[in-house]
Biopython code that builds the backbone (N, CA, C, O; Angstrom):
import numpy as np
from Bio.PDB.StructureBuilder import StructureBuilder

atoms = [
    (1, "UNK", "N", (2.858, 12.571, -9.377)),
    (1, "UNK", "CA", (2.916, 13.579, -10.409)),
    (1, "UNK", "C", (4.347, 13.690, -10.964)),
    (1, "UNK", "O", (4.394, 13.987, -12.157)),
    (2, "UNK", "N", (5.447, 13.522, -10.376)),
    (2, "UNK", "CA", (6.412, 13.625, -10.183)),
    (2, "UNK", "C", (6.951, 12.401, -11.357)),
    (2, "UNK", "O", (8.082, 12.529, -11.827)),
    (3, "UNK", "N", (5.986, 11.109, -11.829)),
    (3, "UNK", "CA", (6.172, 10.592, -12.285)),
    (3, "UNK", "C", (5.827, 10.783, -13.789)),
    (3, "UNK", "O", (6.492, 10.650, -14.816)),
    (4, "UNK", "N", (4.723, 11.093, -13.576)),
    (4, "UNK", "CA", (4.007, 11.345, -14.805)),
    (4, "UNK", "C", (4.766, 12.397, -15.912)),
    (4, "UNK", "O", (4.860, 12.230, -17.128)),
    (5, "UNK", "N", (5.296, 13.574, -15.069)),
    (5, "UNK", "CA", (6.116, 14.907, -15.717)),
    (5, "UNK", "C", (7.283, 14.417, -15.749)),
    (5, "UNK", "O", (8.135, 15.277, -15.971)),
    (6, "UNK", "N", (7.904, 12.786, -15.543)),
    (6, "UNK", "CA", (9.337, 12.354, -15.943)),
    (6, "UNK", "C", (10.283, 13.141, -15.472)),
    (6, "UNK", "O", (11.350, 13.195, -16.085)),
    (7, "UNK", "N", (10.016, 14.179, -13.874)),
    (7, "UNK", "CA", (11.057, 14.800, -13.514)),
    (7, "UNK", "C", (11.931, 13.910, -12.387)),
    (7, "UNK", "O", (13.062, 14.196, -11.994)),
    (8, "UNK", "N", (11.136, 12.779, -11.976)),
    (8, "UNK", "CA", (12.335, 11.622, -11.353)),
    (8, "UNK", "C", (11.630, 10.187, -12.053)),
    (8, "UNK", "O", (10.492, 9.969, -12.469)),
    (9, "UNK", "N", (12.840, 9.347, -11.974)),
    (9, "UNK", "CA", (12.966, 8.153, -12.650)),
    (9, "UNK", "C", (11.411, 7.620, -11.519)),
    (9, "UNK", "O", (11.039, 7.963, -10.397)),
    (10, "UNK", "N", (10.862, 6.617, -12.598)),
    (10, "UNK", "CA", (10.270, 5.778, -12.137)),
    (10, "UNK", "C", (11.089, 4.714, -10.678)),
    (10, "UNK", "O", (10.612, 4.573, -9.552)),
    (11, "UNK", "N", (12.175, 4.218, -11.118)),
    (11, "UNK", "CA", (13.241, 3.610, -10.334)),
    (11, "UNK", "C", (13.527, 4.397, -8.787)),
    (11, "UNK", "O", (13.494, 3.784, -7.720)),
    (12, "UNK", "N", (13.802, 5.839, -8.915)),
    (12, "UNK", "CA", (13.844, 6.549, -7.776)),
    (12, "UNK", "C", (12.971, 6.670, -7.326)),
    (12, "UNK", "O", (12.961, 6.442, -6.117)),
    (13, "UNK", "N", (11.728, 7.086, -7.963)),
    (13, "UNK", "CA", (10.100, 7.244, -6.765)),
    (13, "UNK", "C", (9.835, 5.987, -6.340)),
    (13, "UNK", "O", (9.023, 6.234, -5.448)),
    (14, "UNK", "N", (9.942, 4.929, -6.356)),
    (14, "UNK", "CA", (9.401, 3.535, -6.160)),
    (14, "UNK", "C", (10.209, 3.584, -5.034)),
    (14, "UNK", "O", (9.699, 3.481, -3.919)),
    (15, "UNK", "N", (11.988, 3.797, -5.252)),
    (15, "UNK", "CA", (12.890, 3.599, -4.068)),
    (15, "UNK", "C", (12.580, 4.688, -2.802)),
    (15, "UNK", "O", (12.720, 4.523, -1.590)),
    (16, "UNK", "N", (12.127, 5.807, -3.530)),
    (16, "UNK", "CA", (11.837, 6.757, -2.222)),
    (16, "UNK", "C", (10.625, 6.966, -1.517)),
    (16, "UNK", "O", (10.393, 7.690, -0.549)),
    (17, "UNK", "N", (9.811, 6.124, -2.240)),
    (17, "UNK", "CA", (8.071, 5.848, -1.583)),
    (17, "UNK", "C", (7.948, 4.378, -1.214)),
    (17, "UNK", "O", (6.820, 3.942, -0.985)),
    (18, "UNK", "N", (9.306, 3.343, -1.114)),
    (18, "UNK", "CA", (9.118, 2.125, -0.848)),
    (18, "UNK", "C", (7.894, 1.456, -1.742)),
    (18, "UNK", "O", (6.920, 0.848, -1.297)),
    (19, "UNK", "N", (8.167, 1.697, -2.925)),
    (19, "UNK", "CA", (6.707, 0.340, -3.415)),
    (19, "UNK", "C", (7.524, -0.241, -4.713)),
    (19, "UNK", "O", (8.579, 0.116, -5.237)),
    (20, "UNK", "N", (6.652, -1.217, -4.991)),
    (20, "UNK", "CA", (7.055, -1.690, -5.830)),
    (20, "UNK", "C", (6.937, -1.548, -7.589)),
    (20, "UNK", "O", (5.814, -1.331, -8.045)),
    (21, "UNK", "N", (7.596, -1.618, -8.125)),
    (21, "UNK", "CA", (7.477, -0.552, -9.661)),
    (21, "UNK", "C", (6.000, -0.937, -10.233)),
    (21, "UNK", "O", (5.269, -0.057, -10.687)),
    (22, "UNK", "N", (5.513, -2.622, -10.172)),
    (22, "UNK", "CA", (4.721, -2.604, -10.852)),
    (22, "UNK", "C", (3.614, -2.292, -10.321)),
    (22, "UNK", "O", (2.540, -2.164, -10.909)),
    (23, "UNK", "N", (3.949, -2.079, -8.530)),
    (23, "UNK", "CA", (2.174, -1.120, -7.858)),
    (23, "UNK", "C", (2.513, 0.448, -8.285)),
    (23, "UNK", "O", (1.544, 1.202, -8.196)),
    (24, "UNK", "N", (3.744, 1.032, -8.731)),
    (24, "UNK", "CA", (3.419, 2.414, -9.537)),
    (24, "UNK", "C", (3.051, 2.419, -10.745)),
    (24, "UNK", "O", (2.500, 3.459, -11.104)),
    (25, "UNK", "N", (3.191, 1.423, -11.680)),
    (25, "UNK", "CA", (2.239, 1.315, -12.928)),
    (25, "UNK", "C", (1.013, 1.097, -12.889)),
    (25, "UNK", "O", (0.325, 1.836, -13.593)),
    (26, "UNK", "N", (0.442, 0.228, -12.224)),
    (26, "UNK", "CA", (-0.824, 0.191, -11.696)),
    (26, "UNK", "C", (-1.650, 0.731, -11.014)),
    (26, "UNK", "O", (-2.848, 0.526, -10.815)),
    (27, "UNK", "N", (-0.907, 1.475, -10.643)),
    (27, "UNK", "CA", (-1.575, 3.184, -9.979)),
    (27, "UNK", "C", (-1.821, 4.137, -11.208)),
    (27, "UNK", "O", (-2.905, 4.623, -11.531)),
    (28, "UNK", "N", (-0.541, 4.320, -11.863)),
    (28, "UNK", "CA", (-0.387, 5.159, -13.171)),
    (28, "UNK", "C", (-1.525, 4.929, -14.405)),
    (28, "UNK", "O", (-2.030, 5.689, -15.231)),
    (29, "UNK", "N", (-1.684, 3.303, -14.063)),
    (29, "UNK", "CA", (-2.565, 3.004, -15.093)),
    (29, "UNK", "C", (-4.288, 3.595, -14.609)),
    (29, "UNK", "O", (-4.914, 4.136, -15.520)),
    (30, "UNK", "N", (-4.952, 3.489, -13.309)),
    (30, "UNK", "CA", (-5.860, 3.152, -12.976)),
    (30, "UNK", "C", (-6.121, 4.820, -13.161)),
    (30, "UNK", "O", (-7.271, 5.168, -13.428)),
    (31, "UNK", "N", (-4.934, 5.988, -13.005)),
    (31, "UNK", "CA", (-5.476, 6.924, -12.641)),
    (31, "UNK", "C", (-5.409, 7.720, -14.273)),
    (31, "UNK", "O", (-6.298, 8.541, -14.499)),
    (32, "UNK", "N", (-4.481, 7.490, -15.243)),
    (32, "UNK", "CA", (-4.734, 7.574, -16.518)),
    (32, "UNK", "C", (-6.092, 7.545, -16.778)),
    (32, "UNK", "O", (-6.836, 8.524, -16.842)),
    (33, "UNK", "N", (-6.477, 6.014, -16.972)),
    (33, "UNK", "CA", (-7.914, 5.644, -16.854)),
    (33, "UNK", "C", (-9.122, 6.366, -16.626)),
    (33, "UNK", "O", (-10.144, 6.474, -17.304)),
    (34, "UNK", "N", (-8.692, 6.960, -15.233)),
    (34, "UNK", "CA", (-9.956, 7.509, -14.167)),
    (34, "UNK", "C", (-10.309, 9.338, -15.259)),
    (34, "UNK", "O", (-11.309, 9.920, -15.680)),
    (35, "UNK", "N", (-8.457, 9.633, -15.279)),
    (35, "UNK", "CA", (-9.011, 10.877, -16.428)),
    (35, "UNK", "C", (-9.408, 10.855, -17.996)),
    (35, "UNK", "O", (-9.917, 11.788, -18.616)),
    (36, "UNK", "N", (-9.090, 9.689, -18.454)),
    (36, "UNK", "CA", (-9.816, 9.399, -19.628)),
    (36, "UNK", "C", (-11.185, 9.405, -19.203)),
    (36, "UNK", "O", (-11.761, 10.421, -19.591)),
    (37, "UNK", "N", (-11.667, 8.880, -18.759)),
    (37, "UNK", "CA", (-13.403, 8.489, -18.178)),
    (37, "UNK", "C", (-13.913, 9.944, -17.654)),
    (37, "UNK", "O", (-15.117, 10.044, -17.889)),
    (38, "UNK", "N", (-13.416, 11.036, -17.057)),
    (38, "UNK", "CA", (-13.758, 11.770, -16.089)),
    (38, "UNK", "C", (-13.755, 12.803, -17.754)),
    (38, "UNK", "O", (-14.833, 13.391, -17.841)),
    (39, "UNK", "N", (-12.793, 13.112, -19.016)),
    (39, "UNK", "CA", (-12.528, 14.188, -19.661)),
    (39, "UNK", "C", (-13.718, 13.540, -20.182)),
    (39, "UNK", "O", (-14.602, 14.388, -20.058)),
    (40, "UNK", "N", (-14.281, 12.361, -20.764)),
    (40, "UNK", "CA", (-15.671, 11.693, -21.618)),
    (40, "UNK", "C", (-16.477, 11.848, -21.258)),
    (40, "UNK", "O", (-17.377, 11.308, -21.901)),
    (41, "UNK", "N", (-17.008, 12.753, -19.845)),
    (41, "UNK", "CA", (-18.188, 12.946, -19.443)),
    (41, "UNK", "C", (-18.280, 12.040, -18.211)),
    (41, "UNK", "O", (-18.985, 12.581, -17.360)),
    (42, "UNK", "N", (-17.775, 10.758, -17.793)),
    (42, "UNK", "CA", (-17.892, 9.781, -17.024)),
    (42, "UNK", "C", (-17.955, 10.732, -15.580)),
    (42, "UNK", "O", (-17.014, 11.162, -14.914)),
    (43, "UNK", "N", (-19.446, 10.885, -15.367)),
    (43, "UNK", "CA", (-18.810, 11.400, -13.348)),
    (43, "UNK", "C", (-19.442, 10.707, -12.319)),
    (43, "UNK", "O", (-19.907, 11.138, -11.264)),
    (44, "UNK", "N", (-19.381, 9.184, -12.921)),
    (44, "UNK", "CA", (-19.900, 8.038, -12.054)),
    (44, "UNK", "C", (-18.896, 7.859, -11.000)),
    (44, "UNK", "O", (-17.975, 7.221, -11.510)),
    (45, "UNK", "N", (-18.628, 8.125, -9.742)),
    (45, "UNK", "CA", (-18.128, 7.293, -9.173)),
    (45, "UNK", "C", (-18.314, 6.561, -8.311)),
    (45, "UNK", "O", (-19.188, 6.757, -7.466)),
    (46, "UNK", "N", (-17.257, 5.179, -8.323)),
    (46, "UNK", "CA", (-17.815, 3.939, -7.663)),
    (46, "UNK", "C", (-17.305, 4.067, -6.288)),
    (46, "UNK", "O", (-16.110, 4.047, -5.992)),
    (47, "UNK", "N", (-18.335, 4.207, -5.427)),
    (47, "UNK", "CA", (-18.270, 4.051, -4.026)),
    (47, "UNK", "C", (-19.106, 2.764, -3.317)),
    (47, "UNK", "O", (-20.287, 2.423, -3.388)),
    (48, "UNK", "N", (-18.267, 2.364, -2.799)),
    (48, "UNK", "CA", (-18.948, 0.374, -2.079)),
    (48, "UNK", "C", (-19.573, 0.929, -1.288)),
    (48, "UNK", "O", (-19.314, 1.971, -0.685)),
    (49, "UNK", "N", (-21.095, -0.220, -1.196)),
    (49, "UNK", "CA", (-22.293, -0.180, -0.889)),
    (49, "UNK", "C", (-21.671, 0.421, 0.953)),
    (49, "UNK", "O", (-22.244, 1.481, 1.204)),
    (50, "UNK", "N", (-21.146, 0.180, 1.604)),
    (50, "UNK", "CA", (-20.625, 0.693, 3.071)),
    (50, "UNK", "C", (-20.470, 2.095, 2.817)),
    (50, "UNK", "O", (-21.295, 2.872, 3.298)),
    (51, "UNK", "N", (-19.676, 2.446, 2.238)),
    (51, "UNK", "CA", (-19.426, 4.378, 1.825)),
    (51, "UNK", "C", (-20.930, 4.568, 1.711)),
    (51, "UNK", "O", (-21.386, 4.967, 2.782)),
    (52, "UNK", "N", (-22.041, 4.383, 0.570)),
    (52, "UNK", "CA", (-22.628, 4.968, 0.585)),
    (52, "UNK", "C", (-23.921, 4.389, 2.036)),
    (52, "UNK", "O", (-24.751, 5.201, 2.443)),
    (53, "UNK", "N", (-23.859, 3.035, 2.578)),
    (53, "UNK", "CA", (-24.957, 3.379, 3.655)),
    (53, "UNK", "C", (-24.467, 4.062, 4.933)),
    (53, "UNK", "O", (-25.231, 4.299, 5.869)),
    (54, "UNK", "N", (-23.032, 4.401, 4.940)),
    (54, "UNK", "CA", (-22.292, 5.337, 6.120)),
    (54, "UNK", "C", (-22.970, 6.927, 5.562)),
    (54, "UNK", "O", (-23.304, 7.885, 6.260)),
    (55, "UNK", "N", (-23.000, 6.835, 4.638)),
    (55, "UNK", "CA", (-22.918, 8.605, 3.940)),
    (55, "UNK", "C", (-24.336, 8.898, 4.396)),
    (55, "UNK", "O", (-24.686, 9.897, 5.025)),
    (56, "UNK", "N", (-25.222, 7.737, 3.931)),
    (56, "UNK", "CA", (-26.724, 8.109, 4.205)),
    (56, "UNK", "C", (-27.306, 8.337, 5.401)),
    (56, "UNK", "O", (-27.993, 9.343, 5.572)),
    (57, "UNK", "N", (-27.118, 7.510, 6.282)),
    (57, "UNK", "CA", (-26.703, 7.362, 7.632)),
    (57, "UNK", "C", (-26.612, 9.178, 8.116)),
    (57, "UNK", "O", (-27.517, 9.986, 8.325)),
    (58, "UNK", "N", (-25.195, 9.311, 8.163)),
    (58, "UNK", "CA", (-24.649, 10.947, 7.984)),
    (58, "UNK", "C", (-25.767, 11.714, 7.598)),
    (58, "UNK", "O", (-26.375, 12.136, 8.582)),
    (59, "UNK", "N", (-26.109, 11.946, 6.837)),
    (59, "UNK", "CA", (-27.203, 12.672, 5.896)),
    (59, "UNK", "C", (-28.724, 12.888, 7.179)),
    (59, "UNK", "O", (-29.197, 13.820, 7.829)),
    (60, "UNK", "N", (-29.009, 11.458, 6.994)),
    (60, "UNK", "CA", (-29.843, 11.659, 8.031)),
    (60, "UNK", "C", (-30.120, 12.298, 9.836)),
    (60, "UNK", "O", (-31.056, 12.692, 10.533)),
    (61, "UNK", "N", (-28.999, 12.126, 9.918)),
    (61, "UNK", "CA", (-28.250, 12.654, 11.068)),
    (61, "UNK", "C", (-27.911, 14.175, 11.409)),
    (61, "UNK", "O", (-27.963, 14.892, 12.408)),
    (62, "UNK", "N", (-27.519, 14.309, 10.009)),
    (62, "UNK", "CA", (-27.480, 16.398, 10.096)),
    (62, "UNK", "C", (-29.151, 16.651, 9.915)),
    (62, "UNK", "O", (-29.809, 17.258, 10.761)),
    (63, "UNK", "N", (-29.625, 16.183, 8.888)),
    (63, "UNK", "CA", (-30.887, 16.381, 9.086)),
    (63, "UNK", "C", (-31.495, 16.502, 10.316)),
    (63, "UNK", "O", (-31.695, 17.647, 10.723)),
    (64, "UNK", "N", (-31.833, 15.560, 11.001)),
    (64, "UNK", "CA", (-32.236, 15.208, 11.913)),
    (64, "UNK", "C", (-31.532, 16.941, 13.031)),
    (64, "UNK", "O", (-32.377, 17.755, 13.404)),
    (65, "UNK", "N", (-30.431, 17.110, 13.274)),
    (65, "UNK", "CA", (-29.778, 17.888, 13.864)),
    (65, "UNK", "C", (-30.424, 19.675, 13.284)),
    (65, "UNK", "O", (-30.647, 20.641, 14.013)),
    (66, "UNK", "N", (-30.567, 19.587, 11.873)),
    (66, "UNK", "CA", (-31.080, 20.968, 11.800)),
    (66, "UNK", "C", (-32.366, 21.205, 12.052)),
    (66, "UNK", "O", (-32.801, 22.353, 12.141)),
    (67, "UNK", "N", (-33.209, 19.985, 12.213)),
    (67, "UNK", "CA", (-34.419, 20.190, 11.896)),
    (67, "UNK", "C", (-34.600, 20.436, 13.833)),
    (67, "UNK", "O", (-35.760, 20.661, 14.175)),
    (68, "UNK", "N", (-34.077, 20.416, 14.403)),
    (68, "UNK", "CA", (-34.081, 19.902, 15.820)),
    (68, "UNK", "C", (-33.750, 21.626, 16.417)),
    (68, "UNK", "O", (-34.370, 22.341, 17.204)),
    (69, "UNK", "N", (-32.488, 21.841, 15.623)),
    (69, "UNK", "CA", (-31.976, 23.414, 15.723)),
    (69, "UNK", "C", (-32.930, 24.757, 15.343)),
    (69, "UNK", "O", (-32.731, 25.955, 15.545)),
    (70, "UNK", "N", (-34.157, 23.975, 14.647)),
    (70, "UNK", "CA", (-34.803, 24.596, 13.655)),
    (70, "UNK", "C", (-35.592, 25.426, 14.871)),
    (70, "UNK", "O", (-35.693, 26.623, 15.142)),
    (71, "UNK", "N", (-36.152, 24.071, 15.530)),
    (71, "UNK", "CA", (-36.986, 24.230, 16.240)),
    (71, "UNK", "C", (-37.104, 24.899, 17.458)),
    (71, "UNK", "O", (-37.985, 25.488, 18.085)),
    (72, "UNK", "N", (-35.778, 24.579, 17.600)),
    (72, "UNK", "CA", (-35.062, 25.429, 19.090)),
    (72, "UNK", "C", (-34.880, 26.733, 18.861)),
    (72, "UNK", "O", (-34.818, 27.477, 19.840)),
    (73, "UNK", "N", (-34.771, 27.221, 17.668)),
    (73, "UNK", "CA", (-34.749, 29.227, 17.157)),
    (73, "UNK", "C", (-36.609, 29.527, 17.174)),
    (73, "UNK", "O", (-37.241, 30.435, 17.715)),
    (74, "UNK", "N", (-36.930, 28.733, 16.616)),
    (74, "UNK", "CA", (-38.719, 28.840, 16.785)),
    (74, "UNK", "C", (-38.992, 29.157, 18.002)),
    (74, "UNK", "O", (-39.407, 30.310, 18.113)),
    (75, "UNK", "N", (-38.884, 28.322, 19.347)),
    (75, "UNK", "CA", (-38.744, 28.365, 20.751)),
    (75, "UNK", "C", (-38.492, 29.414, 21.276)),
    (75, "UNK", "O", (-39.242, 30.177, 21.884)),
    (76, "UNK", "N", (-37.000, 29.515, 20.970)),
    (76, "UNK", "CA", (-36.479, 31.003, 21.450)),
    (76, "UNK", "C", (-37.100, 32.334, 20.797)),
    (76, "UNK", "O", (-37.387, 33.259, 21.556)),
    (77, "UNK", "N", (-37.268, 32.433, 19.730)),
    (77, "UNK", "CA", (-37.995, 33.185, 18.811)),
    (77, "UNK", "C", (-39.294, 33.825, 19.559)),
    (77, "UNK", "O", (-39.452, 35.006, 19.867)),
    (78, "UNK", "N", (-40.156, 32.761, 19.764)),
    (78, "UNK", "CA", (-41.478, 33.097, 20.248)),
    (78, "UNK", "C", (-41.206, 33.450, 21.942)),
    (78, "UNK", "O", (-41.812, 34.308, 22.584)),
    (79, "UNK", "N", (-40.341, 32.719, 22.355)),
    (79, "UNK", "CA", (-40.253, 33.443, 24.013)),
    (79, "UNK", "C", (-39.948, 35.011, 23.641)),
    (79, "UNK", "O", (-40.645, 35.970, 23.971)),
    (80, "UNK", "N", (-39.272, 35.026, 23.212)),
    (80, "UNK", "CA", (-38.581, 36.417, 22.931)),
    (80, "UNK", "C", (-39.793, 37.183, 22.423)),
    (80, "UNK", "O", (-40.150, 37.892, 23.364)),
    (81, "UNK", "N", (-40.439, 37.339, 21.581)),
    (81, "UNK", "CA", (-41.537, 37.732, 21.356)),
    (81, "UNK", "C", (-42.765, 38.194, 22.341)),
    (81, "UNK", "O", (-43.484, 39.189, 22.255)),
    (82, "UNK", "N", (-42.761, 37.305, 23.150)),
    (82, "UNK", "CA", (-43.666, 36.721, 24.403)),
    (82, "UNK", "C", (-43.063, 38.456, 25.682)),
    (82, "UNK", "O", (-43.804, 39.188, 26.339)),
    (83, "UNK", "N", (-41.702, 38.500, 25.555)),
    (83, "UNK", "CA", (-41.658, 39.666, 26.852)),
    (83, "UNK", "C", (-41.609, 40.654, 25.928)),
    (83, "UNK", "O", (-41.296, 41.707, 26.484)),
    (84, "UNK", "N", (-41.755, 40.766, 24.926)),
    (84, "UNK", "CA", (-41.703, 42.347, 24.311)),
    (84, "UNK", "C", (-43.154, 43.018, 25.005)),
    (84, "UNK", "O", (-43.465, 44.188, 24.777)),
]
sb = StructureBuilder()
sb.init_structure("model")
sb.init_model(0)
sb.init_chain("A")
sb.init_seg("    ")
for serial, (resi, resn, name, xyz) in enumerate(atoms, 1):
    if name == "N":
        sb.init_residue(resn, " ", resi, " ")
    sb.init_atom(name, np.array(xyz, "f"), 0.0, 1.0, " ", f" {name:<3s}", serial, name[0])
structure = sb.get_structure()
């Protein structure tokens, strides 16, 4: 950000984040980019086929976990019921 608002040299952030100038243009560029696309409506984003079969994975898994929790308040529920 620091770059973008021209409050330190391109030259100094590169020297004080160790990279090289043209991987901070190419950052600068990609993320320019990303808010051009994102202000046009664009709210695709690209996540590799691994992100999303890890995510799904996940998904299924809490599922699996509430539906399990669900059942265990049902359980307790009806015992409880049971000594009234």
């Amino acid at each position: 950000m620091e770059g973008l608002r021209a409050e330190t040299s391109v030259v100094e952030l590169c020297r004080k984040h160790n990279i090289a100038q043209s991987q901070f243009y190419a950052w600068n560029k990609e993320f320019m980019e990303a808010g051009k696309k994102r202000l046009n409506g664009d709210v695709v984003r690209e996540a590799t086929s691994d992100e999303v079969s890890n995510l799904r994975k996940e998904n299924t898994r809490l599922k699996e976990m509430v539906a399990d929790l669900v059942l265990r308040y049902d359980i307790v529920k009806k015992s409880l019921d049971m000594l009234d």
